[in-house]
Structure formats: C-alpha cells, structure tokens
C-alpha positions as CSV (number, residue, x, y, z in Angstrom):
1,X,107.0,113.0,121.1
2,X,108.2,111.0,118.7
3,X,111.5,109.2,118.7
4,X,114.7,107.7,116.4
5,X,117.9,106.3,116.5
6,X,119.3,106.5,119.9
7,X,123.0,108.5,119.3
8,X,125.9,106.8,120.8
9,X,128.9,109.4,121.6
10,X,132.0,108.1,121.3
11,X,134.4,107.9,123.9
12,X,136.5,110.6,122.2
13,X,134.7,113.6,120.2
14,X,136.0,114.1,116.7
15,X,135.8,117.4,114.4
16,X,133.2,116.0,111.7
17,X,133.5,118.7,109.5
18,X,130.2,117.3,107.2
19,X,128.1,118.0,110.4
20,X,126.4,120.2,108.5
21,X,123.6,123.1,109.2
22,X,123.8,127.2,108.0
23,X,127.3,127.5,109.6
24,X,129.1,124.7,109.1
25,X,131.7,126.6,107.2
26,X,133.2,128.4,110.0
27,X,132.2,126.1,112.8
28,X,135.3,124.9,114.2
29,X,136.6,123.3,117.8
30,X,140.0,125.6,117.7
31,X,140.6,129.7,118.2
32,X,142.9,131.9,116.9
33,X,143.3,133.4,113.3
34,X,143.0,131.4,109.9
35,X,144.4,134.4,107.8
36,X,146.3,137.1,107.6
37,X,144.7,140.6,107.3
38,X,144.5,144.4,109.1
39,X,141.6,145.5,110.9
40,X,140.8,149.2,109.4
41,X,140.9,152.3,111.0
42,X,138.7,155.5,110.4
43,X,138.9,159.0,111.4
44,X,137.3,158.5,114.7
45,X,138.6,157.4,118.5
46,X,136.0,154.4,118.4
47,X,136.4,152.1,116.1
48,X,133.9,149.3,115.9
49,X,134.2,145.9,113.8
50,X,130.6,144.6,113.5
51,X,127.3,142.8,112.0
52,X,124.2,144.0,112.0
53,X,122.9,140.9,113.7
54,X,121.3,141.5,117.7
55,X,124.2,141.4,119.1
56,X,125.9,144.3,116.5
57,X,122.3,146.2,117.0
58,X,123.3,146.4,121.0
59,X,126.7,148.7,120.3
60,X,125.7,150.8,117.4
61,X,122.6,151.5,119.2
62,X,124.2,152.7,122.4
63,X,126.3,154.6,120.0
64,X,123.6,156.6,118.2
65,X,122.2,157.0,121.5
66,X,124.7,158.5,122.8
67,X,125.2,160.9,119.7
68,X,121.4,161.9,120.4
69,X,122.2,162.3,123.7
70,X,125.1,165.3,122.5
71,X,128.2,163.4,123.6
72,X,130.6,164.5,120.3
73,X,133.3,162.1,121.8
74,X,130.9,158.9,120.5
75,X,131.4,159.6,116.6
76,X,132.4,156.1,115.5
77,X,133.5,154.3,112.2
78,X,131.2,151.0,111.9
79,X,133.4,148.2,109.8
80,X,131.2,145.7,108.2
81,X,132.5,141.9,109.8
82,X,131.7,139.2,107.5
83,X,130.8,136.4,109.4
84,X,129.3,134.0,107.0
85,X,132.7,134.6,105.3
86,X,135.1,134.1,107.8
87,X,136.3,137.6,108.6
88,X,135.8,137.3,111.9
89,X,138.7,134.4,112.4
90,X,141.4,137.4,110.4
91,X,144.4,138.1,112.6
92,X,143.1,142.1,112.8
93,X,139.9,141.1,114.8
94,X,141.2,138.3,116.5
95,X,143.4,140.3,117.6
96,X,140.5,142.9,119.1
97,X,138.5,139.7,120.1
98,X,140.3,136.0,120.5
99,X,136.6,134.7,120.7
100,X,135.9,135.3,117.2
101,X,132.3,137.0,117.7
102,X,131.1,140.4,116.8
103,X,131.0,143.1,117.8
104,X,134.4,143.8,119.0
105,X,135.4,148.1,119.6
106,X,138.4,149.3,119.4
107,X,138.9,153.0,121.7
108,X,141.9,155.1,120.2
109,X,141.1,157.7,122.5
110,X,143.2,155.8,125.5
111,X,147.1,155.2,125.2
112,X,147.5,152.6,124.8
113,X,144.4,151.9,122.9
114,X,141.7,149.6,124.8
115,X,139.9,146.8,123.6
116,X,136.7,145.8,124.3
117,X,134.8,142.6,122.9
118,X,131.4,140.9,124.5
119,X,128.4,143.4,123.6
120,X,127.5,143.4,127.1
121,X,130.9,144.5,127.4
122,X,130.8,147.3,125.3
123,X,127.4,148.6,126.6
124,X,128.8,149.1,130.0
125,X,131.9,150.7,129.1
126,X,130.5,153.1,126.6
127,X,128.1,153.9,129.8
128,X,130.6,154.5,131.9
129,X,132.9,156.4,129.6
130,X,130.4,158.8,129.3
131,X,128.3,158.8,132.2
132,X,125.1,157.9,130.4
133,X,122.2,154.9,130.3
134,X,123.4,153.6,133.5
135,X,122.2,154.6,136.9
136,X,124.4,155.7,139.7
137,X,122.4,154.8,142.6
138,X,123.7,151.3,143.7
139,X,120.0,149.8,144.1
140,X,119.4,150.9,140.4
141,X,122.6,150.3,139.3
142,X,122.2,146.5,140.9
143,X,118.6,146.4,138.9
144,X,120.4,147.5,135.9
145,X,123.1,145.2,135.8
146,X,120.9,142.3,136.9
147,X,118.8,142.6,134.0
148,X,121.9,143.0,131.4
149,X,123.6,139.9,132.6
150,X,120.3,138.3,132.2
151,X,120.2,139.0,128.5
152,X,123.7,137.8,128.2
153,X,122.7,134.4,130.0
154,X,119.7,133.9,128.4
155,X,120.1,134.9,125.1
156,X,122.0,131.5,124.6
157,X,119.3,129.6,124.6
158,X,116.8,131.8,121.7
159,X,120.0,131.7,119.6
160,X,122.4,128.8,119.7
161,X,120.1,126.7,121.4
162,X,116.5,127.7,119.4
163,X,117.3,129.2,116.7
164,X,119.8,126.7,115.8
165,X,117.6,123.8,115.6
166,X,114.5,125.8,114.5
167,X,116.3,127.3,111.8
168,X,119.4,126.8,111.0
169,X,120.0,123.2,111.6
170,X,120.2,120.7,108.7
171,X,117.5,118.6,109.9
172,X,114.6,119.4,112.1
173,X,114.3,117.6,115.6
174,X,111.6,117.7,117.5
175,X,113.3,117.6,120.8
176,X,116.0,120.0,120.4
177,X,113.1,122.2,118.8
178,X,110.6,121.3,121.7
179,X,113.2,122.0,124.4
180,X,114.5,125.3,123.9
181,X,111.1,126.6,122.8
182,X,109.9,126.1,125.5
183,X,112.6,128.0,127.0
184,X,111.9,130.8,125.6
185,X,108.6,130.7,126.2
186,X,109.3,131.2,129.9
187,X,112.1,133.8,129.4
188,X,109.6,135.8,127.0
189,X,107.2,135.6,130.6
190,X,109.6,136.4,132.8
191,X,109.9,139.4,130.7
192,X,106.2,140.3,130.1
193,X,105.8,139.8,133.7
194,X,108.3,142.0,134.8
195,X,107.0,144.9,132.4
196,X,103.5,144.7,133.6
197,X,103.8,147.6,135.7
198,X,107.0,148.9,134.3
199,X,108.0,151.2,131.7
200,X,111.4,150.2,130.9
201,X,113.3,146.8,132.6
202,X,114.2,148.8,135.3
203,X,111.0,151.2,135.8
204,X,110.8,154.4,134.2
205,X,114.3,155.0,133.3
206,X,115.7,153.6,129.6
207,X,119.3,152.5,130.2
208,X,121.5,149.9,128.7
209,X,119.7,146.8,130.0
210,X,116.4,147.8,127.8
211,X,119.3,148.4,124.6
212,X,120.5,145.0,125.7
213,X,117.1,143.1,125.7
214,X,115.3,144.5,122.7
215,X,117.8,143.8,120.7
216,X,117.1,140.0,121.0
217,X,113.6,139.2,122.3
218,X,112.0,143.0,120.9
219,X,112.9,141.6,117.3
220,X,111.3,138.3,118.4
221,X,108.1,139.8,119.8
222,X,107.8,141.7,116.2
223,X,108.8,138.8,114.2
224,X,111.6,139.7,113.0
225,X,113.8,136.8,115.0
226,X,113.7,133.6,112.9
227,X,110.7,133.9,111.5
228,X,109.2,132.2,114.3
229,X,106.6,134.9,115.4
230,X,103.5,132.6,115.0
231,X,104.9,129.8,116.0
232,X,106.0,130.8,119.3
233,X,102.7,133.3,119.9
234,X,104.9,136.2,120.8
235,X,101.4,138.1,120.5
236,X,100.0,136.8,123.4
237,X,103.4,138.8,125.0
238,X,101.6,142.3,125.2
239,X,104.0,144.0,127.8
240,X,106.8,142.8,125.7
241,X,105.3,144.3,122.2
242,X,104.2,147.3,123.8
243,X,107.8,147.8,125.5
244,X,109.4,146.6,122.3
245,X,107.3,148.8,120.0
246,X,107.9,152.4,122.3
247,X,111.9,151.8,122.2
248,X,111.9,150.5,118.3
249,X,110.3,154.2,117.8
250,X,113.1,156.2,119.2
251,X,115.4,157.3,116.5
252,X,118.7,156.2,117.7
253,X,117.4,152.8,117.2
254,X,116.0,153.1,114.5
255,X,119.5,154.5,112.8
256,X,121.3,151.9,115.1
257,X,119.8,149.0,113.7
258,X,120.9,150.2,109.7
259,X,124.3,149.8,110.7
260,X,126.7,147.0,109.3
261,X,123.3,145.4,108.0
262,X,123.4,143.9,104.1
263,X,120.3,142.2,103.8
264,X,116.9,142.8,103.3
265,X,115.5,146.4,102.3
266,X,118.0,148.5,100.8
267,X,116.8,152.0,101.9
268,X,117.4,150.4,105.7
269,X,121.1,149.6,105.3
270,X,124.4,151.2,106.3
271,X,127.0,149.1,105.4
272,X,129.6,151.0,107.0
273,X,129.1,153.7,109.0
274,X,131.4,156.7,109.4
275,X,129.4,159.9,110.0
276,X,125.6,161.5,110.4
277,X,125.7,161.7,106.5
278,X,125.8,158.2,106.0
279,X,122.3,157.9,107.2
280,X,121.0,160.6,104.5
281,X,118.5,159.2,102.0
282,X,117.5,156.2,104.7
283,X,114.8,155.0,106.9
C-alpha cells in the first residue's frame, strides 16, 4: 500500500466546485430544482421519467415483465432523463422525486395521481398494484424483501463507492480503489453463495428481488459494469453468471434494458418508449 499526502479536513466543509471527476457538473451539496421545466405526459396511466443506467433497467424491466405477464394496465410512456445534463434537478422531476435520481414514476391511474421515486420503491409498488413478482406467503414474502433491501444497501458501495474511484474519479487512489473492491468482492460471494443451490435469490421463484439484483451485479458478472470484469474476476462467480445469464435471456429483460438507453449499439436502444412498436426493428 502505498501512501501520500496526509488530507487535513477543515473544520468547516466548503463546496469546492473544481473537485473534479465524471460528474462534477451536477454534483452539488443543495436539493431542489435549478430550472424551470414540465415533466411530459403520454397516453398512458404510468408515466416513468428515466435512464437506462441499473437502476432505470430495474423499473422498465418490471414493466415489460409485467406486459409479458398480460397485465394491459402496465403500458407505460418511458421519458428519457438526462442526467449528465442536468434534467434531473428541472422543477417537473423534482417535483416527482426531491432527491434528484432516476427513475422516478408517475401513476395517473389514482386521483390524485401517486408518485413513486427510489427503484426499490417502484418495484414493490408495481408488484403490489398488480399482484405479480412478489410472493404472498409471509416467509417468502420476508425472503423476498430481505434480498431487495439488500440490493438497495449494497449497491452503494459497487457504485458511489467503487465505481467512483475505479472509474469515474479524476485521479486514481489506491485505497479508495482497494477498499470498496474488496467490498464487492464479498457482496459478489454472498451472492454466489446463496445461489449455489438456488435457482433464483429466493429459490425457484423469479420475483422482484432477482429484477433488483441483476440489474447491478448480473451486468458486473458479464462485464458490462465499469469495465472492471477482469479486474475483479467476476468469472470465478459461476452461480452468479449462470443466474445472471438464465434471467438476461428472458425477453422482458432483454426489451427492458433498451429503454431510455443512448449509448452504445444503436439497434439496442429505445430512447423513449411509448408502445410494443417501439421495440420493432431491435434486439
């Protein structure tokens, strides 16, 4: 381990707004809105204002899946969120979320309308609205929710806490780097562990908690997370891959994680989604 200059925090933290790193833009200490401007509204109850980052994947997943599943009441209209430009801090979605994250859904179908932001958030409502991907027997129900609230505790760590410093920071540290990759290191084994003789997270049932989960450390056991792959062996994870791998087949997923995406191959994005037809011509 090697060391540097020893930091000194001042008695009182300042804003430095040179701090630097991938997001420094719209990295700030203070909530609320920095500009004016309406959220839009489709032809559908659900309304959902998203990225196609993990967390995005999570709700327009469980949407598709419930479209597969032959519940007509999930149509949805996916709005593309901007992040990397601010759109997130407009007063339309600040208004749907005052944390400023995506996703954020908007349900038209209740009067008055509801709002629900966290994608943990939104996976359980959209189960419970229509009675799907979440068990009913308290035991499973327990297991189910366990292992959702574990993504949403966890998760922290691979993103803002790993990822950060692996890729997005402006300088690499081998602490921070060292640190949290170890972390995730243990939370990818508490996973492979808990697959070995499991189908799914909670047996040999899919439900939200596997929606939850793959979203986040599937596209790190493929790869597809940082580009960090090799450098955190995710191979040597084989109930993880071979979990990852059966639920990245089904083909909600596969339309799920098109949605709000603008990057990379072409013939995988949906921009915005507002019907089936949107999906014509992809995959």
């Amino acid at each position: 381990m090697t060391s540097g200059p020893t930091y000194e925090p001042p008695k009182v933290w300042q804003w430095d707004q040179e701090s630097g790193g991938r997001f420094a833009n719209i990295n700030r200490p203070v909530a609320g809105p920095t500009h004016d401007k309406e959220l839009p509204i489709g032809k559908h109850p659900l309304q959902l204002y998203s990225l196609g980052t993990p967390n995005g994947v999570k709700a327009t997943v469980m949407l598709e899946e419930l479209l597969e599943a032959g519940h007509e009441g999930a149509e949805y209209d996916a709005w593309i969120i901007n992040i990397g430009d601010g759109d997130q801090f407009s007063s339309g979605f600040v208004s749907v979320n005052p944390n400023s994250k995506i996703p954020a859904l908007m349900d038209h179908s209740t009067n008055p309308p509801t709002r629900v932001f966290e994608s943990g958030a939104i996976l359980l409502y959209l189960a419970e609205k229509f009675g799907e991907l979440v068990p009913t027997d308290p035991s499973e129900r327990a297991e189910c929710l366990s292992w959702l609230f574990w993504q949403m505790g966890s998760v922290p760590y691979l993103g803002g806490g790993f990822g950060h410093f692996y890729a997005y920071a402006p300088e690499k540290w081998e602490y921070p780097i060292n640190r949290y990759a170890m972390e995730v290191k243990r939370l990818l084994d508490v996973l492979d562990r808990n697959l070995a003789d499991r189908q799914y997270l909670c047996g040999d049932v899919y439900n939200i908690s596997d929606i939850a989960n793959v979203a986040w450390y599937g596209a790190l056991a493929y790869g597809k997370l940082y580009e960090a792959g090799e450098f955190l062996d995710v191979e040597s994870y084989k109930n993880v891959r071979r979990w990852a791998g059966e639920i990245m087949q089904r083909p909600a997923v596969k339309r799920g994680q098109m949605v709000n995406k603008a990057w990379g191959d072409e013939n995988k994005q949906v921009i915005e989604r507002h019907d089936a037809s949107d999906f014509d011509g992809k995959g």
